[in-house]
C-alpha positions as CSV (number, residue, x, y, z in Angstrom):
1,X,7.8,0.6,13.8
2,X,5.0,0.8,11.1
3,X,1.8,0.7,12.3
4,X,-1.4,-0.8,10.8
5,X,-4.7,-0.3,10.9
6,X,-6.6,-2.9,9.2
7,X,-10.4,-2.0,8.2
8,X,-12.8,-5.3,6.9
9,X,-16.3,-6.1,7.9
10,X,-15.2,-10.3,8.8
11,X,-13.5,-10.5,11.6
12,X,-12.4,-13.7,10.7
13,X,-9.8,-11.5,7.9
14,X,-9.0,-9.0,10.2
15,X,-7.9,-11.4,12.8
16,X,-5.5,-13.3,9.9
17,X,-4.6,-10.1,9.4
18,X,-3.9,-9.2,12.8
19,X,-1.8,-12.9,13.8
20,X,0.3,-12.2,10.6
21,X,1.3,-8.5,10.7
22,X,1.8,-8.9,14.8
23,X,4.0,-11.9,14.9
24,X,6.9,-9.4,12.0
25,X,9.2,-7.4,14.8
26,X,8.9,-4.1,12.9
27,X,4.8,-4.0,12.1
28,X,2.3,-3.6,14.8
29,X,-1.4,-3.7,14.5
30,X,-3.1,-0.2,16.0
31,X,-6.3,-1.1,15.6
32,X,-9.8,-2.5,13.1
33,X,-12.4,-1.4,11.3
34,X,-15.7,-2.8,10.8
35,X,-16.7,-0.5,8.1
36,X,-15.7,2.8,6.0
37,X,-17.2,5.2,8.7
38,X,-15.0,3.8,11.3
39,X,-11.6,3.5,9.7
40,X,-12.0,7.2,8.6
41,X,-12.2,7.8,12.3
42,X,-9.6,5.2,13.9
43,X,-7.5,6.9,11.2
44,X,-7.9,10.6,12.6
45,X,-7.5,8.8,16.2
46,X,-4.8,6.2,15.9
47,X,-2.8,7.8,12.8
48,X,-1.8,4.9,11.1
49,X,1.1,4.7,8.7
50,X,-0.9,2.2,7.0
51,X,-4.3,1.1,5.9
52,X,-5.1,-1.8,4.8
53,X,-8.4,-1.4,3.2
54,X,-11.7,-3.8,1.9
55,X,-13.7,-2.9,-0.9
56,X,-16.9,-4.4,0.0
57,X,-17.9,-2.7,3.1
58,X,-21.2,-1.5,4.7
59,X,-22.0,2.2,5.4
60,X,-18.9,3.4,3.3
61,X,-17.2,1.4,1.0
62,X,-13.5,0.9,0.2
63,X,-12.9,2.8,-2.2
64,X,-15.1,6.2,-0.9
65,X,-13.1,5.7,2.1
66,X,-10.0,5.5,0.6
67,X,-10.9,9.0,-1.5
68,X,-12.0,10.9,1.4
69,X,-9.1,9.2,3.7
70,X,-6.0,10.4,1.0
71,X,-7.9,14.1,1.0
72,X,-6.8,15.0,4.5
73,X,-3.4,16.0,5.0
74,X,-0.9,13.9,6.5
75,X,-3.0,11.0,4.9
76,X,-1.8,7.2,5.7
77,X,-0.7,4.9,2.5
78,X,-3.5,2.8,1.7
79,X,-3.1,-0.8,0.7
80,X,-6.4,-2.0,-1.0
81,X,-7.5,-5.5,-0.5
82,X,-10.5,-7.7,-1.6
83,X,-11.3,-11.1,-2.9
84,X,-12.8,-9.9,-6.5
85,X,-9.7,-9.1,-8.8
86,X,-11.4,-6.3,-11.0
87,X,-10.1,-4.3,-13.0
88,X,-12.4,-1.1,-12.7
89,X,-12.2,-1.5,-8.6
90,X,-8.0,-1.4,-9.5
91,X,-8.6,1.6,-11.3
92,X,-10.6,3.3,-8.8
93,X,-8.6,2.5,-6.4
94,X,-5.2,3.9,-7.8
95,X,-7.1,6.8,-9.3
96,X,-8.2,7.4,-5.6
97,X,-4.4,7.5,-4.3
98,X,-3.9,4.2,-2.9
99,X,-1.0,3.0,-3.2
100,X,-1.0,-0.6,-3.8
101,X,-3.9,-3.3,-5.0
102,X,-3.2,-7.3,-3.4
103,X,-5.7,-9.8,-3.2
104,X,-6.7,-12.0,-0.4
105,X,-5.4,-14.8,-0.9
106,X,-1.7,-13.7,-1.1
107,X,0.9,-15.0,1.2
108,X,1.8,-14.0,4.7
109,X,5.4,-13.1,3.1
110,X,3.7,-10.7,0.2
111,X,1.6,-9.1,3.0
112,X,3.9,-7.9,4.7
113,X,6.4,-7.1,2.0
114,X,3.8,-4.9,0.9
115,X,3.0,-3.2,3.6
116,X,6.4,-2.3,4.3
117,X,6.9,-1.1,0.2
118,X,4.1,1.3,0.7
119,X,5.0,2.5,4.4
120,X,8.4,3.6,2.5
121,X,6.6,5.6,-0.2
122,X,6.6,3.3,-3.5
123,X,4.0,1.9,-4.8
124,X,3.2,-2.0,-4.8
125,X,1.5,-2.1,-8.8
126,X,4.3,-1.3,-11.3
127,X,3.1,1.2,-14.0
128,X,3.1,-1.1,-16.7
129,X,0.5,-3.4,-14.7
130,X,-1.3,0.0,-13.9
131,X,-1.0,0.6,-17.9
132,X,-3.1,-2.7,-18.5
133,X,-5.7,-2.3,-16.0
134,X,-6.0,1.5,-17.0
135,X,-6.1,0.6,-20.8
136,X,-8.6,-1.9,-20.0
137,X,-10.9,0.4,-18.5
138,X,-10.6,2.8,-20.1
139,X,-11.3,0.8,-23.5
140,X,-14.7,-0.2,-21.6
141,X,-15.7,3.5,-20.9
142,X,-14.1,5.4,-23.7
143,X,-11.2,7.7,-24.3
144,X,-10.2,11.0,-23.7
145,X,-10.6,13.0,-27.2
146,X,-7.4,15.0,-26.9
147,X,-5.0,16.1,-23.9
148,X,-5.8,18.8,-21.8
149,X,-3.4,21.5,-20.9
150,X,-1.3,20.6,-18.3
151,X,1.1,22.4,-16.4
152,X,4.4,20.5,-17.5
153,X,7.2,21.3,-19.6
154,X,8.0,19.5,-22.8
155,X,10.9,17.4,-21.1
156,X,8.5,16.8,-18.0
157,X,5.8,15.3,-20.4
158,X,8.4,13.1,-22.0
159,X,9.4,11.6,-18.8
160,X,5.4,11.2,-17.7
161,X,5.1,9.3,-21.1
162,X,8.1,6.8,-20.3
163,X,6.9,6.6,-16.5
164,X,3.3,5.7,-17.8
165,X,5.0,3.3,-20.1
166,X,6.7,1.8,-16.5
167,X,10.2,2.7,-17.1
168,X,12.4,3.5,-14.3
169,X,14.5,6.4,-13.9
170,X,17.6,4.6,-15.3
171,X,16.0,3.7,-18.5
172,X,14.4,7.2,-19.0
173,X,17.8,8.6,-18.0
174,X,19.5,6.8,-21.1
175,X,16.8,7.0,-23.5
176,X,16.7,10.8,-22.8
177,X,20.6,11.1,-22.4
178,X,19.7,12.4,-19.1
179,X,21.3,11.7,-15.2
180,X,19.6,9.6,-13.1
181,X,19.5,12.5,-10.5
182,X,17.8,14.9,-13.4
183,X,15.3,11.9,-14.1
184,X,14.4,12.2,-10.6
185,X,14.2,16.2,-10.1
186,X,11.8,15.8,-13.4
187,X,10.2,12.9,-11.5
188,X,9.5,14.5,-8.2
189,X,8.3,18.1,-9.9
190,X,5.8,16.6,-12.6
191,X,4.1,15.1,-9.3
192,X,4.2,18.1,-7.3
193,X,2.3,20.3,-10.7
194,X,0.0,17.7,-10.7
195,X,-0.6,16.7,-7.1
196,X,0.1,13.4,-7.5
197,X,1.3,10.8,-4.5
198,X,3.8,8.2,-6.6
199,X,4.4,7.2,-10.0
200,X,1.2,5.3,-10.2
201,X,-0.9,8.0,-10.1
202,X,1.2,9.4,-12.5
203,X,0.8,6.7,-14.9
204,X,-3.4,6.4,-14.1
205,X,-3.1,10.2,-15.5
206,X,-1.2,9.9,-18.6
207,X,-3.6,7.1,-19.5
208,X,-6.5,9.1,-18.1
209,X,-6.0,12.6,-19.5
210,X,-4.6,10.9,-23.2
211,X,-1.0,11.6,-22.7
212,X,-0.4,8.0,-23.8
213,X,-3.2,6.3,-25.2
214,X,-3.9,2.8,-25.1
215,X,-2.0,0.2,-27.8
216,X,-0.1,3.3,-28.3
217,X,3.7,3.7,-27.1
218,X,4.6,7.2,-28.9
219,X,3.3,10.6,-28.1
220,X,-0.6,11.5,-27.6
221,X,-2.1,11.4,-30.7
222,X,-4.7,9.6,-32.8
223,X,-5.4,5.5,-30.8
């Protein structure tokens, strides 16, 4: 059983909510938040495998929450959810450590689809969408002006530049005349160096930190 806690200040949503996730035989509902301040503590209460978090909340936003929520060990997944489809709230969002960005107005179907992708550990934006949203902001607020050390190997940086570039591990694997399973083991160690929670993340960073540069598909170098 996955279980939910669903955090918005209408109760009108959270009820939807509610009647949608109940009603699928392997999702339960734990409990709802008005506000930021109380889904921080129904979380530490009720230990949710999921949130599903609003941006636009009183007290404590969305996205504070969600960056003081994925701080505390044994942290949920976080599902973000709001009505305004903006890209500098995506970015936030993902750079915060949720795990997936949906819009109100999906389906039922997608909902729940999502909230199970999450619960499993993947994450419900591909890289390449996180790409665009990342190159967008970060063509509104400026660019890195060169990479900073980071802790990875040159093969580990070459896999971080294809995941960015949302590749999957069978791709990499042939473009790098690698195994799948050695894709992964580089995969799973360049997050754990960089204390990262999924391959979003990952991709946020390379974008972030210059690694791969917007408009650009190569290595870091001159946009």
């Amino acid at each position: 059983m996955i279980d939910v806690l669903v955090a918005d200040d209408q109760a009108l949503v959270r009820d939807g909510f509610r009647a949608i996730i109940d009603r699928e035989p392997d999702l339960a509902v734990v409990g709802e938040a008005v506000d930021g301040v109380e889904a921080l503590e129904l979380t530490a209460r009720l230990c949710p495998d999921v949130v599903l978090m609003d941006i636009r909340m009183p007290r404590i936003d969305g996205l504070e929450a969600t960056r003081q929520l994925l701080r505390r060990p044994d942290a949920p997944r976080v599902l973000v959810l709001t009505t305004f489809d903006r890209n500098d709230w995506v970015y936030e969002a993902l750079k915060a450590g949720a795990s997936g960005f949906l819009l109100k107005d999906v389906r039922g179907s997608q909902l729940t689809d999502a909230i199970r992708t999450v619960a499993a550990g993947e994450a419900m934006l591909a890289p390449a969408i996180t790409g665009r949203f990342v190159q967008d902001y970060l063509a509104r607020h400026g660019l890195p002006d060169a990479p900073p050390d980071v802790p990875l190997s040159d093969r580990e940086l070459d896999v971080l530049r294809r995941i960015a570039r949302g590749q999957a591990n069978a791709e990499i694997a042939a473009e790098l005349f690698l195994g799948v399973s050695t894709v992964k083991t580089y995969v799973n160690r360049l997050l754990g160096k960089l204390e990262l929670r999924d391959r979003t993340q990952a991709a946020v960073y390379a974008y972030e930190h210059g690694i791969v540069r917007p408009g650009h598909t190569g290595q870091a170098g001159p946009a």
